[in-house]
N, C-alpha and C positions, 0 to 999 in steps of 0.2 A: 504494500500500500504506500505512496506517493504521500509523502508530507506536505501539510499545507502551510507551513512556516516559512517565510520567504528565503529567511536564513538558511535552511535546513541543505545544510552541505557546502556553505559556501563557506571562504576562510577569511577571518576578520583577524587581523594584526591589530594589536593596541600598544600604542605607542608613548611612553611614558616613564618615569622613577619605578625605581623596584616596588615601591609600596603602591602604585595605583591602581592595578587591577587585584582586588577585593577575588576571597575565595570567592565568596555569596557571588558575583558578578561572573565569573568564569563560568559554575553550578549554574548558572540563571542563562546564560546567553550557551551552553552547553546543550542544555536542555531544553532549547530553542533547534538543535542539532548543527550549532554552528560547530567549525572546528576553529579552536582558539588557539593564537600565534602571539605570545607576550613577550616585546621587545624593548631592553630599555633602551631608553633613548641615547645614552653615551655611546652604546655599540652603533646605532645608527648612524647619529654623527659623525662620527671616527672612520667609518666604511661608507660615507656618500652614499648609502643607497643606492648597491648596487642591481641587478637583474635577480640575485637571487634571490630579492623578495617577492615570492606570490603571491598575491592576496586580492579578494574582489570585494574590500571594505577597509578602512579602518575607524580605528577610535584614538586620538591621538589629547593627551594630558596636558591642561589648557596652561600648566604652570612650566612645562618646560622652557629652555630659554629661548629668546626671540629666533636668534639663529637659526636652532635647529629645528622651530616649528617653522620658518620660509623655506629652509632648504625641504623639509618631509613635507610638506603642501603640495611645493613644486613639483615636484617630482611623481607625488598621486595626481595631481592635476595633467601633467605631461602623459599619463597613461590613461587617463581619464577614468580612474578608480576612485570611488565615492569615501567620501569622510566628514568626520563631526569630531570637531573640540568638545572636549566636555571634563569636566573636574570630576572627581570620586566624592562617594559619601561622604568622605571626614571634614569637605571642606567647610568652612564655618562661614564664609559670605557666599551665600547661594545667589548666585547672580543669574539672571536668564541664558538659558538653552541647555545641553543634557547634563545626566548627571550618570555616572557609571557606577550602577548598586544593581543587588540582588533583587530589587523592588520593581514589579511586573512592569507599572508605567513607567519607569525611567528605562528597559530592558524595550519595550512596546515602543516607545518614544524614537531610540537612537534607532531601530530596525524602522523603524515607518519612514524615518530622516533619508538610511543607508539604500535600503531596498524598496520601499511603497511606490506608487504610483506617480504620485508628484515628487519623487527623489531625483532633484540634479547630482550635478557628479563631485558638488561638494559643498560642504555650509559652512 
């Protein structure tokens, strides 16, 4: 039987500090039947981003430094692979747009952003 999750099978790289992708969020966007690719961002940086990242999504950790969120944009945007900034649960100013937790509409939210219908190829 053929899942109806938009995710279901596709690979989302999250791009961020070692502490930003939360068990609860792995378990939750998992169980979505995504496959999860958690990279920090120093290895990123460091290796320019090269071909051997696959992936048809990311989630990238809105505190990382300037730098390395214009070069990981560009470079998703250059392949035209979709993504969303978004902070973890712990953050303490909840400022508008996603948040990366275990919690169904924040999990519902970033997959409508990545994969729905009105989803451009980045936000």
């Amino acid at each position: 039987m053929k899942s109806l999750s938009p995710v279901a099978g596709k690979t989302i790289v999250i791009i961020g500090e070692p502490s930003f992708l939360s068990d609860g969020a792995r378990e939750a966007l998992v169980a979505h039947q995504a496959v999860v690719v958690d990279r920090r961002v120093d290895a990123i940086a460091m290796h320019c981003l090269d071909e051997s990242l696959v992936c048809d999504a990311a989630i990238i950790d809105v505190t990382i430094s300037d730098e390395a969120m214009l070069a990981i944009s560009d470079w998703l945007e250059t392949r035209r692979i979709p993504f969303v900034f978004a902070q973890d649960h712990r953050s303490e100013a909840r400022s508008a747009g996603f948040v990366l937790s275990h919690r169904p509409a924040d999990i519902n939210a970033i997959v409508a952003a990545l994969f729905g219908p009105d989803a451009g190829y980045y936000h």
